[in-house]
N, C-alpha and C positions, 0 to 999 in steps of 0.2 A: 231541234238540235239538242242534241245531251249537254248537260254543264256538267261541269269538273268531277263535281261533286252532289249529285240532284238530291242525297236524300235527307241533308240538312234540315231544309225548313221543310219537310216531310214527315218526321218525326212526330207522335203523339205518345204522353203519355195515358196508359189507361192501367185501373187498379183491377185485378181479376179476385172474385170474393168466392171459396171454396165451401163446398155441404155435401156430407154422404150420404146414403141408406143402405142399412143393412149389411155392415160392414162385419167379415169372418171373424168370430171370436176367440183369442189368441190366449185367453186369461183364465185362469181354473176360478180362481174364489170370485174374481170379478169381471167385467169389461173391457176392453179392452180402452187403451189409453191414446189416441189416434194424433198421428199429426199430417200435413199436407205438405209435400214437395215439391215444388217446380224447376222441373229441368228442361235444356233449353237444347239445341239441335248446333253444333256449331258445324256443321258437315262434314264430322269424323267419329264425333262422339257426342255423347249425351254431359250435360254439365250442371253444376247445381246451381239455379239462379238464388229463390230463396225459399226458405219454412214459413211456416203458419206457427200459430201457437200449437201445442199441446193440451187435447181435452183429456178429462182424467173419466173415466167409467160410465161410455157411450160408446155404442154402434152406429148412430146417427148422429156424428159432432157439425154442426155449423160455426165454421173459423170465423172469427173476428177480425183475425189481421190480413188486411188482404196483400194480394202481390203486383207489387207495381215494375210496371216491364214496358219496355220501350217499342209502340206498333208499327210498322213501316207496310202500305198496302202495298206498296211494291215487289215485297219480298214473300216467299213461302217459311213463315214462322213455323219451325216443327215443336210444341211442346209437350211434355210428359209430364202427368200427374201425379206422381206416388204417394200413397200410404201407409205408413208404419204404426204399429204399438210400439211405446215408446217403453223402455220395462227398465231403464236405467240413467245415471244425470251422464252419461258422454255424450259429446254432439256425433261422433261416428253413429250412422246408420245400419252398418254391417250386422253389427251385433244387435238388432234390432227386432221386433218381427214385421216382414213383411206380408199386406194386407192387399195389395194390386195395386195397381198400375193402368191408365188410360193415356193413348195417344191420339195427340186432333194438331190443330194449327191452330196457331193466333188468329187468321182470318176465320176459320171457321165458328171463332168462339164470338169474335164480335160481330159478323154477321147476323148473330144468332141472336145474340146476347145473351139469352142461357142457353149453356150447350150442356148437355146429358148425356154420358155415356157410362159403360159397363166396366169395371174393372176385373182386369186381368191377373189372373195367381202364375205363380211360377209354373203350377200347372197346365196352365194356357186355360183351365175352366173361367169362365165368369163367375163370380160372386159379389154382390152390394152394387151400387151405382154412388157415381161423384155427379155433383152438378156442380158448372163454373157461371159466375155472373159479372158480365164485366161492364165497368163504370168508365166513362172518359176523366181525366184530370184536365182541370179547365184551372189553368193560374192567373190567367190575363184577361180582359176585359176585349172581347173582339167586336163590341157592338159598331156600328155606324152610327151615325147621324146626318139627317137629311135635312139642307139647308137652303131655303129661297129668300132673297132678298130684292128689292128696288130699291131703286131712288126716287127723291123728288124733290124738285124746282131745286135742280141740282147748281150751281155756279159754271156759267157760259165761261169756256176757255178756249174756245176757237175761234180767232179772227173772221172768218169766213162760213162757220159752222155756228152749231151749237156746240158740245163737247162728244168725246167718244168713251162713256165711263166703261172700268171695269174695277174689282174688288180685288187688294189682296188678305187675307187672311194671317195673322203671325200668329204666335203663344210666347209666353216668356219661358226662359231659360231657368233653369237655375243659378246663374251668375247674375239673372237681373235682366238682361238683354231680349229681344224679339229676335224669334225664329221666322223667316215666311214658309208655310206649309199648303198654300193652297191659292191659285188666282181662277177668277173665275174669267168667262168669254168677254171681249170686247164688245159692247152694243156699241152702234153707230149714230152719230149725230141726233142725240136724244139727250133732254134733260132731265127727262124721266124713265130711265131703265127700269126693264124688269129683265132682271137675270135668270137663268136657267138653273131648276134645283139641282144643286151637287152633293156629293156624300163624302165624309171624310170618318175613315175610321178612329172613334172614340181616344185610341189608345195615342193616334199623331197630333189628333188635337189640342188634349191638354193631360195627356200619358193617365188617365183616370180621374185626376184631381179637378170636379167641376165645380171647384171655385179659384182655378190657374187663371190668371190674367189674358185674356186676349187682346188682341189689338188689329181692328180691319180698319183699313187704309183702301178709302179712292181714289182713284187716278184717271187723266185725262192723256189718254193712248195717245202719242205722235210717232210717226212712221221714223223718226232719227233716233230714235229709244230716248229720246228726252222725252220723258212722261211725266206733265206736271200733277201735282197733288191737290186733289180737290177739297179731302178731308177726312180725320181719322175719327173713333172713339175707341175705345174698351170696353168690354165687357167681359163676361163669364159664361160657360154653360150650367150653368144652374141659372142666372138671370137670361139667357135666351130662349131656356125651357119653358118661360112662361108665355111665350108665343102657341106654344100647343092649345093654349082656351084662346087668348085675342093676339093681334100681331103688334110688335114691341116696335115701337118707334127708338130712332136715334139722332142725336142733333151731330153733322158731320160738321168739324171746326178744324180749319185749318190755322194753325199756332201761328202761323206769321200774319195771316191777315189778323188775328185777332190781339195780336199784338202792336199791331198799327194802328186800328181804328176802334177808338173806345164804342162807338156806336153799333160794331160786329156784332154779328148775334150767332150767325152761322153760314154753313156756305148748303146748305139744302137738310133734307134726313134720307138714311137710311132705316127701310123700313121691313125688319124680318117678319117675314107674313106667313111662314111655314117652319115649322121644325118637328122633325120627329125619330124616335132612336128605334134604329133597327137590328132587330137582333139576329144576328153573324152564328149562324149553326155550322159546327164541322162537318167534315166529310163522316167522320164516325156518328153523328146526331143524325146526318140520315140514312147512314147506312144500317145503326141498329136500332132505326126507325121504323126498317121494313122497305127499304129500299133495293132491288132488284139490279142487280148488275147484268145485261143481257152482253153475249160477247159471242161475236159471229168471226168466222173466219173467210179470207179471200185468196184463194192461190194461182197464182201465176202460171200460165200448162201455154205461153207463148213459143216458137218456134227457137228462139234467141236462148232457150235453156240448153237446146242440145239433146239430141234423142236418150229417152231414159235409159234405154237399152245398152249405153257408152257408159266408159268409167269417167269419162270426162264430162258430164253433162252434169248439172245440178239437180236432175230429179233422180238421177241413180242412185239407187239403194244400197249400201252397202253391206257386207257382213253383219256388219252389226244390227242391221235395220234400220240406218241413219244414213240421212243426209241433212244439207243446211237449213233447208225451208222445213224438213222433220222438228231439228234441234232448235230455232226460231220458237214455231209453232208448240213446241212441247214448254219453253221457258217461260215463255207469257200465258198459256193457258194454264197453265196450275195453277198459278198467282191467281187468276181471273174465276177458274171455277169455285173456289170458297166461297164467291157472292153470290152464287147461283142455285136458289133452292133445287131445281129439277133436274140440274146437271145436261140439260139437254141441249145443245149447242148448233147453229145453221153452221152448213160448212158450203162455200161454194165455188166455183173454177172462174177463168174465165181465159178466153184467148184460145181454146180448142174448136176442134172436130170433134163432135161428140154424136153416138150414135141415138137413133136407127138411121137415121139420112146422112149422117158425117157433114152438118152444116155447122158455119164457126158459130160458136156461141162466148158472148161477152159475161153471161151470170149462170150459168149451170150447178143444181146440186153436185155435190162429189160423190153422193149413192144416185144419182141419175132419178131420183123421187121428188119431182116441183111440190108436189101437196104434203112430203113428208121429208124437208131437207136435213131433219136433226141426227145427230148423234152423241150419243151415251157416253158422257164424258171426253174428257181429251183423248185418253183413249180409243175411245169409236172415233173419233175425229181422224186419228193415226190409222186408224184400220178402213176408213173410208176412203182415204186420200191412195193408201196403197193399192186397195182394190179397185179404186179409177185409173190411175194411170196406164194398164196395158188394156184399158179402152176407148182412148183417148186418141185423138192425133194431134202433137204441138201444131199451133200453128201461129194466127195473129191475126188483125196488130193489137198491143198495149193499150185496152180501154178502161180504164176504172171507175169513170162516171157511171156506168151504167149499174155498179155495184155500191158505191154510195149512195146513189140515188135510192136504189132499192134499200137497203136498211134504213133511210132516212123519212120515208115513207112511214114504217114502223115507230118512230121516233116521233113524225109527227102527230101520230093516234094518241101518243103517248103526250105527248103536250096539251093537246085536247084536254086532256080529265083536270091539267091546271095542280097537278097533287106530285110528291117525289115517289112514285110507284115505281120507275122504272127508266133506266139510265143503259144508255146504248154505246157497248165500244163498237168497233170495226179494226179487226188487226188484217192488214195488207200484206200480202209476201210476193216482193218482185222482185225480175232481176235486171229492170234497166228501165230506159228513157220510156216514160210516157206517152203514148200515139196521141190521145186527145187533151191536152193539156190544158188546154181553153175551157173544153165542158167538165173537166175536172176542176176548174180553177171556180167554175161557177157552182158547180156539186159541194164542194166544200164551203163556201161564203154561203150558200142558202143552209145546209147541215149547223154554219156555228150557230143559228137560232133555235136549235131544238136543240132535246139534252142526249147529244152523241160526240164522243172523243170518236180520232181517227189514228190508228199506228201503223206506220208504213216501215217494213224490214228491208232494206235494199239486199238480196242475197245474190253472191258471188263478187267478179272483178271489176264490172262497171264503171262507167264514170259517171254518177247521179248527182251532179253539178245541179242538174236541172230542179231535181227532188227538195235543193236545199229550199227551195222559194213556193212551198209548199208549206213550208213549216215557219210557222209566223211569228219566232227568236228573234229576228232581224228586222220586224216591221209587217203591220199589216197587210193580209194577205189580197188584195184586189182583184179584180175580173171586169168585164166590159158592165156587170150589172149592181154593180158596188163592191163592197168594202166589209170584209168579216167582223161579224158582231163581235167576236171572241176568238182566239188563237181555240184550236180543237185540233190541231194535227202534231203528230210527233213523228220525225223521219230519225231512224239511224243504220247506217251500213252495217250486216253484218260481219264483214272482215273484221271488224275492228274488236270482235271480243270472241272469232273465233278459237283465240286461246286462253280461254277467261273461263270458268265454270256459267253452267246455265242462267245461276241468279242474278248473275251482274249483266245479262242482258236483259233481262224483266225490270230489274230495280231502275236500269234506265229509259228503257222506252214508257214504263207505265209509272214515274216518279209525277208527270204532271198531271196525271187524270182526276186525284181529289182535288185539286185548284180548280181543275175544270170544269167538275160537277158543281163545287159550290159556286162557283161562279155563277154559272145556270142557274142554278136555283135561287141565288142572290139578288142576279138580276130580275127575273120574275117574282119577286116575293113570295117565295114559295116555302113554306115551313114543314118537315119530317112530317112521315107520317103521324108516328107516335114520339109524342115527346116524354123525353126519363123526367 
């Protein structure tokens, strides 16, 4: 389900670092004097975000200053590079001479991480090349730490038991006070626990500063939430860090007992037998790592669309060459191609009669070629999907398992190699209730373990009630054979931005896919290919 606002915590910044060659010579006595422009796409016009420095008597200037600009993978970033000799002190460019011009997208630049291209003269000739290099800005500290504890000969607090320990973890505030940021699982009637490793990012433990006070607090569970306290200490992470060579014992003192009974000495130890900081790569660390975005498309050719041949039907073509599931398919794929070096895309049907026998098929390519389902861009994508439809006959019912299943297949070759090579979307275009909702329910709980997001576009006037519990917003997603490792599905109806431009349906259905990736990779300990 979309939020309000998805691209908030979405936002990165990264610094783009500008170099030319070969740049046309605009100057009699000397060289030309070169400066670097970035202009930004607002979808009307082109805008000046910012300048570079000014080199003075070079063809080949490498800028120093680089350009810091806000990335969203959501969105198709359009920007322009321009080149001026600089021949006077006004900041107007007009009066300038102009040396080319190159257009790409943000995504394409950080995909790449250097991107190189030709510039362009008012001419429209090429002359010289720009190269961009882009850097992530990292201001905060996203590392994890991974933390196992026990107990031992821990203080018996159960009448009829032993106790049922579990941890909670605080930090101090800056007013002085404890925060609790983390409890670990209940062990059952043992005086000796051993907890289960948990991770808490760096930054809620002690906001960077590892010499912040902490403070873990044991407790002895009772089902009435009166949880007695078995016994606290402090410490620090910079002092738990030294569990990394041997494990750091702790004497657990509860202040009231030990204020009653001079002979106190403790009520057991806590004893940290593991720690270790794991370092949290963004989405952009592995994607200009060399990380592969693969993005396959699924379209909907069920009975419930209405013959294409009607003005009324959702596969009807209009004048323009559009319809819903076109403009869907056309908003999310541009976004999605800048990750993909080859550009080459599977495109596939499901829910027709498809020839030579006209039997239904639930996975059919849309060029009707099983050993060659690709197409050239989103473009051949649009051109394949046209040219199946008056070969086709709608039919049914609504199965999508058998199209998950199949790119998940892919997914899982891909997990095999254990490396961030290659990360799998799946974008879905339907226009109603589910026929197998069961082996979809289970299609997708086995998918959150491998590294594949899923986007399903509800197009038309449906009621996809049923769609919402697909999408795991509201609570993990379940099936008869468990419980999804990881939220990987994003549903949103396309009515709802049918009057909205293209991007603002990309920016929402594809706002959570870098969560999702690193997630995956997070969870498997899996580090970029190449690290900057």
């Amino acid at each position: 389900m979309a939020s309000a606002n998805p691209s908030v915590d979405c936002v990165t910044k990264v610094e783009l670092y500008i170099s030319c060659q070969g740049l046309k010579n605009k100057d009699v006595m000397s060289k030309s004097d070169p400066i670097a422009v970035l202009y930004c796409y607002d979808g009307q016009r082109w805008r000046e975000h910012q300048r570079t420095e000014k080199i003075k008597n070079t063809l080949c200037p490498e800028f120093t200053t680089p350009i810091t600009i806000d990335y969203y993978f959501e969105l198709v970033q359009k920007v322009k590079i321009s080149i001026f000799d600089i021949d006077n002190a006004t900041s107007q460019l007009d009066d300038d001479d102009f040396l080319g011009d190159f257009e790409t997208t943000l995504g394409q630049i950080v995909s790449n991480v250097t991107c190189k291209g030709s510039l362009k003269l008012k001419s429209k000739k090429l002359h010289g090349t720009v190269t961009i290099r882009a850097e992530e800005i990292s201001n905060t500290n996203n590392d994890v730490v991974g933390l196992q504890f026990k107990g031992e000969k821990l203080d018996k607090k159960d009448m009829f038991g032993k106790s049922d320990p579990y941890l909670e973890v605080h930090k101090m505030t800056s007013d002085g006070t404890y925060m609790k940021i983390h409890k670990t699982e209940v062990i059952k009637n043992t005086l000796n626990p051993v907890w289960t490793t948990f991770r808490i990012p760096i930054r809620t433990l002690c906001n960077g500063d590892y010499d912040r006070s902490l403070k873990i607090c044991c407790y002895d569970y009772d089902n009435d939430g009166g949880h007695d306290l078995i016994g606290i200490f402090t410490t620090t992470l910079t002092e738990m860090l030294k569990a990394d060579r041997n494990a750091v014992s702790y004497e657990c003192i509860n202040p009231k007992k030990q204020a009653k009974k001079k002979s106190y000495k403790n009520s057991g130890h806590i004893i940290l037998q593991k720690i270790r900081v794991i370092k949290q790569y963004s989405f952009l660390d592995y994607v200009m790592g060399g990380c592969q975005i693969n993005f396959t498309i699924g379209v909907d050719f069920t009975a419930s669309n209405g013959s294409p041949q009607k003005v009324n039907s959702l596969h009807y073509i209009g004048q323009n060459g559009r319809n819903q599931y076109l403009d869907a398919l056309i908003a999310v794929g541009n976004v999605c191609q800048d990750y993909d070096t080859d550009k080459l895309f599977p495109a596939f049907g499901f829910g027709a009669k498809i020839p030579p026998n006209y039997q239904v098929s639930h996975l059919f390519p849309l060029n009707f070629n099983p050993t060659n389902p690709y197409a050239a861009g989103i473009a051949g994508v649009v051109g394949a999907y046209q040219s199946c439809i008056p070969n086709i006959q709608l039919y049914g019912p609504t199965n999508i398992s058998p199209i998950i299943n199949h790119i998940a297949g892919f997914a899982r070759e891909a997990m095999k190699t254990n490396s961030a090579a290659n990360y799998f979307i799946l974008l879905l275009l339907t226009d109603g209730v589910i026929t197998d909702m069961e082996a979809t329910k289970r299609a997708i709980v086995d998918a959150s373990k491998l590294p594949m997001s899923i986007i399903i576009v509800g197009v038309g006037g449906a009621d996809f009630d049923a769609m919402e519990e697909l999408d795991g917003d509201d609570g993990v997603l379940r099936c008869s054979t468990g419980a999804a490792m990881r939220d990987i599905v994003q549903f949103v109806p396309f009515r709802q931005f049918i009057q909205s431009p293209p991007e603002v349906l990309a920016q929402h259905v594809l706002a959570e896919v870098p969560r999702q990736l690193t997630q995956y990779y997070s969870q498997h300990d899996i580090e970029p290919l190449r690290h900057r």
